[in-house]
VOLUM-876785 format. One line per field, with one value per residue (C-alpha): y, z, x; residue in three letters; residue number from 1. Coordinates in Angstrom, 2 decimals, always signed. Each point is the difference from the previous one (the first is absolute). Layout:
N
py: Y;... $
pz: Z;... $
px: X;... $
r: ALA;... $
k: NUM;... $
//
This chain:
445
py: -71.50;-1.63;+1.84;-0.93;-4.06;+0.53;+1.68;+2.63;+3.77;+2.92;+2.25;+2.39;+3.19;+3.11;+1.75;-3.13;+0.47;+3.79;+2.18;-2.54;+1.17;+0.78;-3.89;-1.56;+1.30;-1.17;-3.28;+0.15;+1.12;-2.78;-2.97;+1.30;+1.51;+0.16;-3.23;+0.22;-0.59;-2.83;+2.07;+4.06;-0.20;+1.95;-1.45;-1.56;+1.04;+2.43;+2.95;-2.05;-1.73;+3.64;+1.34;-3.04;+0.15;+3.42;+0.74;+2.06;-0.04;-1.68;+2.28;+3.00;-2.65;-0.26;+3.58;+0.31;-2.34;+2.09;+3.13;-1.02;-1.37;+2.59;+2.63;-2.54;-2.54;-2.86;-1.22;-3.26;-0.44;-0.23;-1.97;-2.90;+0.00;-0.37;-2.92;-1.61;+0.88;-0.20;-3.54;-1.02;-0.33;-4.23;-0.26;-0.96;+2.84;+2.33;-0.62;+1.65;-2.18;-3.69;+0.58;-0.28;-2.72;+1.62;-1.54;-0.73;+2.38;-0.35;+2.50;-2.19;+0.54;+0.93;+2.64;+0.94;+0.37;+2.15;+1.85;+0.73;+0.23;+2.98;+2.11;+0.90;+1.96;+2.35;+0.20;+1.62;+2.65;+0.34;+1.71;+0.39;+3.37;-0.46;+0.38;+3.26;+0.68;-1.60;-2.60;+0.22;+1.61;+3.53;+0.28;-1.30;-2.24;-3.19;+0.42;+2.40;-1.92;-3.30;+1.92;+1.36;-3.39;-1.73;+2.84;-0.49;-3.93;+0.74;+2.25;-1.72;-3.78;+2.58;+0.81;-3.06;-2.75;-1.92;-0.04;-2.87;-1.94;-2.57;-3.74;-2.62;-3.53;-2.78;-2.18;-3.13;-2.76;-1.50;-3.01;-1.94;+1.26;-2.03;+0.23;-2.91;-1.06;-1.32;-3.96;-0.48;-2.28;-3.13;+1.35;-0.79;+0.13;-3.36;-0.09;-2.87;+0.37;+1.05;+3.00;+1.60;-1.79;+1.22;-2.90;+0.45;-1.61;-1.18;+2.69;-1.42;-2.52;+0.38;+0.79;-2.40;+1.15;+0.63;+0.49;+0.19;-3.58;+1.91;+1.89;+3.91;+0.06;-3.31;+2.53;+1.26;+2.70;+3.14;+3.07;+2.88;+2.87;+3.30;+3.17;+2.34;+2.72;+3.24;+2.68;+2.87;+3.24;+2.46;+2.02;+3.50;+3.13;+1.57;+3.04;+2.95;+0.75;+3.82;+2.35;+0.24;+3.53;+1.16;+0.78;+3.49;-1.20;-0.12;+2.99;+1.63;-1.79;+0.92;+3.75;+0.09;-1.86;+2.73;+3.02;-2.01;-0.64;+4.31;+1.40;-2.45;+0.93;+3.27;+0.23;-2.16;+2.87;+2.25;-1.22;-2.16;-2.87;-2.37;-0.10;-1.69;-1.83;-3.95;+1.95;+1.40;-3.62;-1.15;+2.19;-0.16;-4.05;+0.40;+1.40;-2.63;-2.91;+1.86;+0.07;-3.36;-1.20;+2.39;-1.22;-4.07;+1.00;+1.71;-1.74;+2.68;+1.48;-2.92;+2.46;+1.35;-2.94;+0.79;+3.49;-1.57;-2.44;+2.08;+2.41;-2.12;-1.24;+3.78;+0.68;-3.42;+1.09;+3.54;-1.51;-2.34;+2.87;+3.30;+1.81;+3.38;-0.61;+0.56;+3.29;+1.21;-0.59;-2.85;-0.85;-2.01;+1.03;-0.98;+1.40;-0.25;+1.89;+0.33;+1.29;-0.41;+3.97;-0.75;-2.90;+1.43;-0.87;-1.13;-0.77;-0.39;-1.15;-0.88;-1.74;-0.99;-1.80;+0.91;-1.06;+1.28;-0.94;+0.39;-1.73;+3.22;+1.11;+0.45;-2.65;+2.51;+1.11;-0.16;+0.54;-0.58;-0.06;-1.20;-0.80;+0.21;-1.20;-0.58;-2.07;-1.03;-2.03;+0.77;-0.44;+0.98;-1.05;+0.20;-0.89;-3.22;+1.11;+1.99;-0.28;+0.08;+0.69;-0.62;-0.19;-1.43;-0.14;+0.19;-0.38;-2.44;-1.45;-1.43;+0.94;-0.74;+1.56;-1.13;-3.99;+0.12;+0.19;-0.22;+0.19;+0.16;+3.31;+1.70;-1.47;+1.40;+2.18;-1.74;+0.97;-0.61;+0.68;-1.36;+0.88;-1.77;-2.83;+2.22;+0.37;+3.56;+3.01;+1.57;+2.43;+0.14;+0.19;+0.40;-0.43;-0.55;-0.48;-0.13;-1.14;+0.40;-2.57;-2.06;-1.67;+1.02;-1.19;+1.52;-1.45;+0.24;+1.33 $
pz: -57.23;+0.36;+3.19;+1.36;-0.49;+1.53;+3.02;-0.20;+1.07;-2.42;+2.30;-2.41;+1.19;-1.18;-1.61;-2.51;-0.71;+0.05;+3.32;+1.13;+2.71;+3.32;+1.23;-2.98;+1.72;+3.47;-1.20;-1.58;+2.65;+2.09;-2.76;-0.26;+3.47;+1.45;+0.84;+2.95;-0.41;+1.96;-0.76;+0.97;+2.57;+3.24;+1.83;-2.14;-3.47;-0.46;-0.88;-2.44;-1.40;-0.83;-1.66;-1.75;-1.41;-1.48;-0.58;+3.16;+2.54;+2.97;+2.21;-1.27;+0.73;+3.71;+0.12;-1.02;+2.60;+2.50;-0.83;-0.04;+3.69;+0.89;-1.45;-0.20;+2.32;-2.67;-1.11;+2.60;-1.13;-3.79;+0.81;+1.69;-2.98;-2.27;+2.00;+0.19;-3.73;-1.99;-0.69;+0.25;-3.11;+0.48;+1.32;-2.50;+2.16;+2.80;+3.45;+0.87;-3.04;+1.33;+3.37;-2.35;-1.89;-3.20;-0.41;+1.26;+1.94;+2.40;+2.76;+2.74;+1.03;+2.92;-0.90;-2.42;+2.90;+2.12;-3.00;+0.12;+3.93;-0.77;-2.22;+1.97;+2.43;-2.69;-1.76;+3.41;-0.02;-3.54;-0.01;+4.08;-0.19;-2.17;-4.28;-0.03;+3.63;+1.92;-1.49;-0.35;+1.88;-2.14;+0.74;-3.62;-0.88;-1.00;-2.24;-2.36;+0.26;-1.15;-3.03;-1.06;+0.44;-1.87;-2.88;-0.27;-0.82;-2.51;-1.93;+0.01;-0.75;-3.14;-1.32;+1.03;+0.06;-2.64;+0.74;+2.74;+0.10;+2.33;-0.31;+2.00;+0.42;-1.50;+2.00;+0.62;-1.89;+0.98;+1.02;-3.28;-2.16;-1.24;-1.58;-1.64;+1.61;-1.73;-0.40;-1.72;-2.54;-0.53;+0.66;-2.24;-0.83;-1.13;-1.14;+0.66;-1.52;+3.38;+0.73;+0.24;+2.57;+0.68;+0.59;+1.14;-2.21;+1.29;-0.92;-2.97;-1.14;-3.35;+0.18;-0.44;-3.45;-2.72;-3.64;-1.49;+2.12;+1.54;+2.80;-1.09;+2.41;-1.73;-2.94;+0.84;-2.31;+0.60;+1.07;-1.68;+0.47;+1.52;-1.74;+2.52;+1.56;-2.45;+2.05;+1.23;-1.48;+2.65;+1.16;-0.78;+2.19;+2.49;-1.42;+2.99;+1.88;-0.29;+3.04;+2.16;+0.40;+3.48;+2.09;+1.26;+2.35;+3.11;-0.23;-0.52;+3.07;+1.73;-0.92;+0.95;+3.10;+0.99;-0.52;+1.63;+3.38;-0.13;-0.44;+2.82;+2.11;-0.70;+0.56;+3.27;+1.55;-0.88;+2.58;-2.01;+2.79;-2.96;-1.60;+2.78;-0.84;-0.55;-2.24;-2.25;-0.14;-0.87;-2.57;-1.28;+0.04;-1.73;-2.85;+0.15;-0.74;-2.98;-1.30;+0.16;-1.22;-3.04;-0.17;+0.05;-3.28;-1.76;+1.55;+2.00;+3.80;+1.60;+1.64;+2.16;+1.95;+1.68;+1.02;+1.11;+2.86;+1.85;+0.08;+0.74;+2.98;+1.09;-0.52;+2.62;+2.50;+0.00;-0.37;+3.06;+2.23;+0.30;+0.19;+0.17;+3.01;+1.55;+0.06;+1.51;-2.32;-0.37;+1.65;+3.60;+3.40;+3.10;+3.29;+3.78;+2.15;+3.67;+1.28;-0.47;-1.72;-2.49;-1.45;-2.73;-0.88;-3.74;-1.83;-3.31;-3.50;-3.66;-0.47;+2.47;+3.08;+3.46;+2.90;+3.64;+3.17;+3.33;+2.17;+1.34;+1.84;+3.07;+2.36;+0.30;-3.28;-2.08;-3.66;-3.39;-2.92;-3.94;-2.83;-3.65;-2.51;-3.50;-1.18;+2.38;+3.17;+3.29;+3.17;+3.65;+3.22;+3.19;+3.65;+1.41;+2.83;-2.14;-0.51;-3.93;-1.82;-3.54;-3.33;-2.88;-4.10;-3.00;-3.76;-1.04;+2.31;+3.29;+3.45;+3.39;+2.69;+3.72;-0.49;-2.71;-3.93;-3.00;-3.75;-3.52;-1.91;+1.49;+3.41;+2.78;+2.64;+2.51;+3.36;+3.90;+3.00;+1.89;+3.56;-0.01;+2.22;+3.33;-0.88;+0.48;+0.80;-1.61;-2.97;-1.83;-3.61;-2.75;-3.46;-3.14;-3.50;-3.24;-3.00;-3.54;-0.99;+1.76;+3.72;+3.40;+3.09;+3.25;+2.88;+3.58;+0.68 $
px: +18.73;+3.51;+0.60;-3.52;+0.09;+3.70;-1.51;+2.58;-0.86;+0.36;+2.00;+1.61;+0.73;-2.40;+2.49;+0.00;-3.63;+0.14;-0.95;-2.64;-2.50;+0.52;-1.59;+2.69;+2.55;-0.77;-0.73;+3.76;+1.49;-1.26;+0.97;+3.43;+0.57;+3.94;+1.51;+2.24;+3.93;+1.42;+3.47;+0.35;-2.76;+0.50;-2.99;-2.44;+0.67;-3.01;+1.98;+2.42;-2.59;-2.01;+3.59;+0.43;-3.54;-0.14;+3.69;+0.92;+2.58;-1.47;+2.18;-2.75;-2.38;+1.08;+0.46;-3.57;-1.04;+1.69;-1.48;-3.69;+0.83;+0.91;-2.23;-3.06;+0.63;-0.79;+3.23;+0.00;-3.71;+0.79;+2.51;-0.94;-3.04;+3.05;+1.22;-3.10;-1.35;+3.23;+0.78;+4.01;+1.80;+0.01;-3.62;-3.85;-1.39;+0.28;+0.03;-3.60;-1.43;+1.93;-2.21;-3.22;+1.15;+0.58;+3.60;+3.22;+2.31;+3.55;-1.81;-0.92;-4.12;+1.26;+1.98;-2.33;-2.69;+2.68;+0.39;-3.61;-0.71;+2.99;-1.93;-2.53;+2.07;+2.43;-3.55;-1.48;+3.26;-0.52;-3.89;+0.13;-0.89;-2.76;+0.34;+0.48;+2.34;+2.59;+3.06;+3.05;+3.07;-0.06;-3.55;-1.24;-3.08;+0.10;-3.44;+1.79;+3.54;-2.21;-1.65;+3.52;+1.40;-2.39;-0.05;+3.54;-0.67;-2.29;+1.76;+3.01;-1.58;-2.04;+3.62;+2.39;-2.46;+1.07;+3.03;+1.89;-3.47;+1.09;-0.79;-1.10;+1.55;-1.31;-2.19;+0.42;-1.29;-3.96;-1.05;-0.57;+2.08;+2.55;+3.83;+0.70;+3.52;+2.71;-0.20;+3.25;+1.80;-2.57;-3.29;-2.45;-3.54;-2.38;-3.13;-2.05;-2.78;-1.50;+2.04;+3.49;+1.85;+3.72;+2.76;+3.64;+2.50;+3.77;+2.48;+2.12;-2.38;-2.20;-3.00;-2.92;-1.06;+2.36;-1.16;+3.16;+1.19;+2.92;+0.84;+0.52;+2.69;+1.79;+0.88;+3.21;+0.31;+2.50;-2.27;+0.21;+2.57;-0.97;+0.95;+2.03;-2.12;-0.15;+2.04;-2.42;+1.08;+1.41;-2.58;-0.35;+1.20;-2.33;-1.26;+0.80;-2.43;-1.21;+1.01;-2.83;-1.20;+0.30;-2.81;-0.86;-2.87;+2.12;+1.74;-3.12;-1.86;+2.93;-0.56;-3.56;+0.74;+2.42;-2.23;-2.92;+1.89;+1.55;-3.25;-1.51;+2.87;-0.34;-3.83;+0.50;+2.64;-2.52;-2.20;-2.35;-0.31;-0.97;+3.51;+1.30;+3.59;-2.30;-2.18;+3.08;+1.34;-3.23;-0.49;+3.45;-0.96;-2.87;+1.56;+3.41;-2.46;-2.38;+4.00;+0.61;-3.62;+1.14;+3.22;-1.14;-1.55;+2.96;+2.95;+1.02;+0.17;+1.58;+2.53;-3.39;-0.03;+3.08;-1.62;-3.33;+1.17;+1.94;-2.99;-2.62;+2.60;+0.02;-3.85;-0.71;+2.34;-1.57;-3.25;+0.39;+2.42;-2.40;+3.91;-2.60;-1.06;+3.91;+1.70;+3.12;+2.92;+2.28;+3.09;+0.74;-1.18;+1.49;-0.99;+0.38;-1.89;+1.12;-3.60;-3.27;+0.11;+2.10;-1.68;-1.95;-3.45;+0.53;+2.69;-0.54;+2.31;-0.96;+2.72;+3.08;+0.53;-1.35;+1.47;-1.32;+1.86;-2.05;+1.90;+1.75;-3.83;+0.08;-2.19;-2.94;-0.72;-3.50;+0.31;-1.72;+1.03;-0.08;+1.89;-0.66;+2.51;-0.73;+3.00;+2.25;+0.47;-1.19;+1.76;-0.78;+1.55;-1.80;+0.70;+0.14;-2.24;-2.37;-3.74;-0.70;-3.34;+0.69;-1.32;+2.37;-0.92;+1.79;-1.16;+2.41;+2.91;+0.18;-1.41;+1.84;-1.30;+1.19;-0.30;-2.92;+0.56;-2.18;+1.53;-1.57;-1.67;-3.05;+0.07;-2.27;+1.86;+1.49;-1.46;+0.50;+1.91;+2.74;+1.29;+3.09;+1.82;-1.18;-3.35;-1.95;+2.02;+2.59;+0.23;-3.21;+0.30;-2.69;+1.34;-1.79;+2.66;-1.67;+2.74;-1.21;+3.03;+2.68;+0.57;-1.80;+2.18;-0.96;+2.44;+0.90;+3.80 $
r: UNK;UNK;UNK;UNK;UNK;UNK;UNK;UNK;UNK;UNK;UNK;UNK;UNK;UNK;UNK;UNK;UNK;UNK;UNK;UNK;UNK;UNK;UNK;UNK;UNK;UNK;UNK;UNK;UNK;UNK;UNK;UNK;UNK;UNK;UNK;UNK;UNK;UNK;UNK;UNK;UNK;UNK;UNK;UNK;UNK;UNK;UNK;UNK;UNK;UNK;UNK;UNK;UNK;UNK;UNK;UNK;UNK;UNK;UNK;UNK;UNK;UNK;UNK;UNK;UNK;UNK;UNK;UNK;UNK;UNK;UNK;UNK;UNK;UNK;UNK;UNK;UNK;UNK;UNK;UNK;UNK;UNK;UNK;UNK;UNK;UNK;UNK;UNK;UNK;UNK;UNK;UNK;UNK;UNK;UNK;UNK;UNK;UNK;UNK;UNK;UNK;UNK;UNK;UNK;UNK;UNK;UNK;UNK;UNK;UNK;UNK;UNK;UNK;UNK;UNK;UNK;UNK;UNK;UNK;UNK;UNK;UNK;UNK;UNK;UNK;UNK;UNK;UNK;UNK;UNK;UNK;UNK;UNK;UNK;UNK;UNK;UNK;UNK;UNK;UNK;UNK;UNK;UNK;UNK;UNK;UNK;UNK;UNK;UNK;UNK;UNK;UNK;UNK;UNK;UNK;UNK;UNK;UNK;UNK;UNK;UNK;UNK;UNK;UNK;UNK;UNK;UNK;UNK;UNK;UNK;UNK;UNK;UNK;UNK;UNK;UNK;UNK;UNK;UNK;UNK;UNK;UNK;UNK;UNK;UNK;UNK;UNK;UNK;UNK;UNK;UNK;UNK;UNK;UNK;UNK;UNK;UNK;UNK;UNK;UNK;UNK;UNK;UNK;UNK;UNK;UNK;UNK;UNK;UNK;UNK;UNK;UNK;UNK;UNK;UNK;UNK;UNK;UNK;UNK;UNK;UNK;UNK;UNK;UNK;UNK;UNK;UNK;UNK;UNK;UNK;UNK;UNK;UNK;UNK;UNK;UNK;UNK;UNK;UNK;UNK;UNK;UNK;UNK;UNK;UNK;UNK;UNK;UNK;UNK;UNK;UNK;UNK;UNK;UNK;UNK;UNK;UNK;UNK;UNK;UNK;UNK;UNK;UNK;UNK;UNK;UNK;UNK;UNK;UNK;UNK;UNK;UNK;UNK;UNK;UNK;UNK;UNK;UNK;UNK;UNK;UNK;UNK;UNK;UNK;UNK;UNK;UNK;UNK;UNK;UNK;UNK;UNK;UNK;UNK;UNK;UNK;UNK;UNK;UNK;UNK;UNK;UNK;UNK;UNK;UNK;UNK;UNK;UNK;UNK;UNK;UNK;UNK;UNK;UNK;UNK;UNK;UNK;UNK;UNK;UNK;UNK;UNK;UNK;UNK;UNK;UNK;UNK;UNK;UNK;UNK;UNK;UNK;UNK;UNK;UNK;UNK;UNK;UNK;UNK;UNK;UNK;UNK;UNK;UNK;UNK;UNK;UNK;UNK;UNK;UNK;UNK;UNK;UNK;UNK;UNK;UNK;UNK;UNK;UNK;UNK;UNK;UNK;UNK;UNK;UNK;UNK;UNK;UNK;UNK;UNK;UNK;UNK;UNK;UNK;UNK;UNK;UNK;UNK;UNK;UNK;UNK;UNK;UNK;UNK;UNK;UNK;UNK;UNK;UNK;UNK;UNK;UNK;UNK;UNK;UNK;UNK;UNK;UNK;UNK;UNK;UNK;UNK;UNK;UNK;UNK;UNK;UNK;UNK;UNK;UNK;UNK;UNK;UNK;UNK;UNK;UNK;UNK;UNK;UNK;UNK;UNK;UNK;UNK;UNK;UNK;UNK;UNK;UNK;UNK;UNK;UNK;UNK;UNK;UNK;UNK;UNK;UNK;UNK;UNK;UNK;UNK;UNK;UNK;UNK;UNK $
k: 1;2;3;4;5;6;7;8;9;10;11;12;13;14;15;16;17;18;19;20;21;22;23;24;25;26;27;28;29;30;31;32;33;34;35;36;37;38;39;40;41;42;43;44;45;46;47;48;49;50;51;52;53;54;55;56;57;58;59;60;61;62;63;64;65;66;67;68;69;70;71;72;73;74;75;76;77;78;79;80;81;82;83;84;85;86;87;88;89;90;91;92;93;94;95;96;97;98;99;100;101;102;103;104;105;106;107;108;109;110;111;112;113;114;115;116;117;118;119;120;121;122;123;124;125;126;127;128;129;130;131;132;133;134;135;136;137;138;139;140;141;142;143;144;145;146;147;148;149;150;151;152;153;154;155;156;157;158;159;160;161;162;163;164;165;166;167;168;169;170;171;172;173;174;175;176;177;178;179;180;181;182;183;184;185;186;187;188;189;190;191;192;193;194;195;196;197;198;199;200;201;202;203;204;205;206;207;208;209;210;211;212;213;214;215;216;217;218;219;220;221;222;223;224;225;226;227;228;229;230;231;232;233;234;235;236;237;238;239;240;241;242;243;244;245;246;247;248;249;250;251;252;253;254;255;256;257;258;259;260;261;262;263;264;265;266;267;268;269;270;271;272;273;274;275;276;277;278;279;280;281;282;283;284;285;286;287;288;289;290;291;292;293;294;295;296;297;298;299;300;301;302;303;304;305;306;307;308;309;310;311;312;313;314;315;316;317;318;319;320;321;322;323;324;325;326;327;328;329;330;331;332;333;334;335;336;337;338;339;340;341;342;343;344;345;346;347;348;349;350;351;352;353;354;355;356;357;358;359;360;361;362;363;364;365;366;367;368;369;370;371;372;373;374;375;376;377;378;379;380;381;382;383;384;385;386;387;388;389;390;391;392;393;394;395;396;397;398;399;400;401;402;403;404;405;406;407;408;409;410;411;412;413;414;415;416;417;418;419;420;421;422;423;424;425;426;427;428;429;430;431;432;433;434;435;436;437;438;439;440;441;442;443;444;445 $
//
């Protein structure tokens, strides 16, 4: 009754009133929902405030946020909902619920509206491909990545939700209420017969009515002496804290990681097309972050972490550089051909620099040819008189080609012709270079 004339909300957690139902704990959830750090925020606090909530390391919170966009495609998605849903740690309410009116928050409306205007595009990545197809870079779905994500809330706000319930600052005072201020020596209240009226009295003078016919501060008698302060007793020696038992969660991750990524390795060498190197990582991922989910609940498999970046670094680079599609070994090639005969049709690297001289042709000759290079720059010469048909692209670098350049990752091909200073006539020269990673630079000598 107390806590209904207050206007105060009961939002104790579930596990307080037992299990609860499935709509308690949503409604909990919501009531006592992360507050975002103003300290240990990378961006915007949401993965802080989520570790903060629930007792987790927000670096497996990040990690987590990384995985699902990668595999899902929903990490920006969830969030900038954070950001907009999650109220800062000094703010009534969050930043989505200040736009309605509902309270007071330091996100600008502005902002707030960028915020929002910005959700519908990771949102379109996110489910692109429909529920069930499409998102993310690994080729996951952001349907199932949203369940698991949301799964993983509930359980953990079921098990941790009473603990780190956050609290919101006081409000401010209402018009009409009033704090009576502090009037001072010689304030005093009359009544007239007609009502309390307040008068201000001279400091140092007596007051108006005295029924003892003397001023209490006329009697100048010796005040009392005050006993010394009782010494507080020393306080008592910490009790030591017990060892913490040790974790076996990420060296067992780290087990099952290991055999995961052989046997796809070994089923992909096989000639299982499927097992491609980004699906090994991606498995191998997959079963990094059920480790550190695990390992958020026991205090344990922090050391994955350091395993899982580096791989999901290798898994985007493969992902974004089809390296399959180049053959030929690695190392540097450097050639100058005299004639048009000895100019082969293809050359073609996986990994190593190229570099092609044509400047030694003679003034007659006709040839075509390409160049495929999957990491490494490319380099060809040609004459100053020559007349060039190209066609330029890399995955990720830079493109030159004879006075025109485009930069950046998954450019279109870079295609014209150029005759030169002289104009028609000359060598003609048909060269198409195709770089899976690095610099394109085609010249004349």
């Amino acid at each position: 009754m107390l806590l209904d004339m207050s206007g105060a909300a009961d939002v104790r957690s579930p596990k307080q009133h037992g299990p609860g139902s499935f709509e308690d704990t949503i409604k909990d959830f919501w009531a006592s929902r992360p507050r975002r750090p103003h300290d240990g925020r990378k961006i915007a606090g949401v993965a802080a405030s989520i570790g903060n909530r629930y007792g987790i390391d927000p670096v497996v919170v990040r990690v987590a946020f990384v995985m699902v966009t990668l595999f899902g495609g929903i990490g920006p998605m969830l969030y900038l909902l954070g950001w907009l849903f999650f109220p800062d740690e000094r703010d009534q309410v969050s930043a989505a619920e200040a736009l309605f009116g509902r309270g007071r928050s330091s996100t600008s409306t502005g902002f707030t509206l960028l915020l929002g205007v910005g959700l519908l595009p990771v949102t379109g990545v996110a489910f692109g491909g429909g529920w069930f197809g499409g998102g993310g870079w690994f080729g996951g779905t952001g349907f199932i990545a949203f369940v698991l994500i949301a799964a993983a809330l509930f359980v953990l706000h079921r098990n941790r939700g009473q603990f780190n319930r956050p609290v919101a600052p006081a409000e401010r005072p209402e018009h009409g209420q009033f704090t009576a201020p502090d009037m001072g020596a010689g304030f005093s209240m009359k009544d007239t017969g007609t009502g309390a009226t307040a008068t201000a009295e001279a400091p140092g003078a007596p007051p108006a009515w005295d029924p003892l016919g003397a001023a209490p501060f006329a009697w100048d008698l010796p005040d009392p002496k005050p006993e010394p302060p009782a010494t507080p007793p020393p306080p008592a020696p910490m009790p030591p804290s017990p060892a913490r038992r040790k974790s076996k969660v990420g060296l067992v991750t780290f087990g099952i990681a290991l055999l995961v990524a052989g046997v796809g390795a070994a089923i992909g060498t096989s000639g299982e097309t499927w097992f491609s190197p980004q699906h090994v990582i991606g498995l191998t991922l997959a079963v990094l972050g059920v480790g550190l989910v695990v390992g958020s609940f026991v205090r344990g498999g922090r050391g994955l972490v350091g395993l899982a970046i580096p791989l999901a670094i290798a898994g985007l680079v493969l992902t974004a550089v089809p390296f399959g599609d180049f053959k030929g070994g690695f190392g540097d090639i450097d050639a100058t051909p005299l004639t048009a005969a000895e100019v082969q049709p293809v050359y073609q690297h996986t990994g190593g620099d190229i570099r092609l001289n044509l400047t030694k042709l003679p003034a007659d000759a006709v040839v075509t040819t390409s160049i495929s290079n999957g990491a490494g720059d490319t380099r060809v010469l040609v004459p100053a008189n020559a007349d060039v048909r190209y066609s330029c692209e890399t995955a990720v670098g830079d493109v030159t080609c004879l006075d025109r350049g485009t930069s950046g990752v998954g450019g279109a091909p870079l295609v014209g012709e150029s005759f030169g200073s002289d104009g028609p006539g000359g060598p003609q020269i048909n060269l198409t270079i195709r770089n899976g990673t690095m610099d394109v630079e085609v010249q004349r000598g």
